[in-house]
C-alpha positions as CSV (number, residue, x, y, z in Angstrom):
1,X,0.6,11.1,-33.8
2,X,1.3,10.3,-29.9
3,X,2.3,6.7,-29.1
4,X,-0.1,6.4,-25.9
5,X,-4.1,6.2,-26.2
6,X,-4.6,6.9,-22.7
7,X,-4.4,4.4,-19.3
8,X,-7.3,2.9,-20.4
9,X,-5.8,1.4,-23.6
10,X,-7.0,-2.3,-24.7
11,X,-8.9,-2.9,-21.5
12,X,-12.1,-3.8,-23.7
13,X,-12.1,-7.3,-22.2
14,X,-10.2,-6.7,-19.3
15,X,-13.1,-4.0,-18.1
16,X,-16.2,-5.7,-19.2
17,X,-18.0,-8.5,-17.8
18,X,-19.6,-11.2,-19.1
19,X,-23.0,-11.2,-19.9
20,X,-24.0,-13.9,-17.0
21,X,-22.1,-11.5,-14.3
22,X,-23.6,-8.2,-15.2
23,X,-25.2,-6.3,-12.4
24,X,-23.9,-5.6,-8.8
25,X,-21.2,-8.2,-8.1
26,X,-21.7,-10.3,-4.3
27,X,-21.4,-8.4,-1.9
28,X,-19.3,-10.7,0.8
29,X,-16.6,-10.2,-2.3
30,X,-16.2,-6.5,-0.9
31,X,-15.6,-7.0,2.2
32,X,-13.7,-10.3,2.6
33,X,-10.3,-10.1,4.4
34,X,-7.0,-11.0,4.2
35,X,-4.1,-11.7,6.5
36,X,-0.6,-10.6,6.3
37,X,1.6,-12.7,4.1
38,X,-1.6,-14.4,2.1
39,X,-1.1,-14.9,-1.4
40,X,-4.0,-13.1,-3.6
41,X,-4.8,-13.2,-7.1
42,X,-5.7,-9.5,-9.1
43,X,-8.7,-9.7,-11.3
44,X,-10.4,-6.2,-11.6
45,X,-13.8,-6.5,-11.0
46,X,-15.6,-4.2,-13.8
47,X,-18.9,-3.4,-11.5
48,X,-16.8,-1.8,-8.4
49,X,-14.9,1.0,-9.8
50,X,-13.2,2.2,-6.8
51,X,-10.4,0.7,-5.5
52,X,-8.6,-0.4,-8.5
53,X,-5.6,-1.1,-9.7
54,X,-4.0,0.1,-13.3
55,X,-5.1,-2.7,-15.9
56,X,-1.7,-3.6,-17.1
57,X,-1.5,-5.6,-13.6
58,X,-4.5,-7.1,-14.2
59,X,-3.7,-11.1,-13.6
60,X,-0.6,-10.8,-11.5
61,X,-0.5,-12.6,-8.3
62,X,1.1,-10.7,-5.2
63,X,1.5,-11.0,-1.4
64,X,-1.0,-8.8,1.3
65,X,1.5,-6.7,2.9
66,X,-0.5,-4.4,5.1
67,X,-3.6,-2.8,4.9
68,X,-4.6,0.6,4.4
69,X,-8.1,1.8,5.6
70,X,-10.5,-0.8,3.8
71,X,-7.8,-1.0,1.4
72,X,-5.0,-3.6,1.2
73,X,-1.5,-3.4,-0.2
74,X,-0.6,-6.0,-2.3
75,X,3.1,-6.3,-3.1
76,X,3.7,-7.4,-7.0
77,X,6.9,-8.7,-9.0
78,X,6.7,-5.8,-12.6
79,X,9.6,-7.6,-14.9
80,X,12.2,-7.5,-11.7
81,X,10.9,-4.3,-9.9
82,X,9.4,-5.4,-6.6
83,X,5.8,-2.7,-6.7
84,X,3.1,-1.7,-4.0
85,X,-0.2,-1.5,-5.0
86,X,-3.2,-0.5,-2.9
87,X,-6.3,-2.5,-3.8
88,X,-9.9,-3.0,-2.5
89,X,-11.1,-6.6,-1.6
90,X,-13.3,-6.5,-4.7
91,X,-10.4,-6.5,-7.0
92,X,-8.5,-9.8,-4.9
93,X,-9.1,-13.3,-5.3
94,X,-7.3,-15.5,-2.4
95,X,-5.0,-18.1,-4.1
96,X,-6.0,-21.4,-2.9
């Protein structure tokens, strides 16, 4: 029996909305931007699918780096391994 159900394993909760948020998420949420440096938040947002980042760094909070078409890349602390991930506004949350 293999160890690994696939990339989408246990993302029940983490890939389904509530039932008050279903439908098309706002749409300034998709395009808002981000400066250098900022501090954002990663909640996958289970309406866009494009865009988005592996579930297991779902809840993390990294630093905009750059950008990368309407893309940003958002550089994230895994366990002591500094990683780059490339994310779409609708998947970031600005830290306040």
């Amino acid at each position: 029996m293999p160890s690994s159900n696939g990339p989408l394993n246990s993302t029940r909760k983490k890939l389904a909305n509530k039932p008050r948020e279903r439908g098309t998420s706002p749409p300034q949420r998709a395009v808002a931007e981000f400066d250098e440096g900022q501090k954002v938040h990663l909640k996958i947002d289970p309406s866009v699918n494009e865009g988005r980042f592996h579930p297991r760094f779902s809840g993390h909070t990294g630093t905009v780096v750059g950008k990368q078409g309407r893309a940003f890349k958002v550089q994230i602390d895994d366990r002591g391994k500094e990683k780059t991930l490339i994310v779409k506004p609708a998947h970031l949350r600005a830290q306040e």
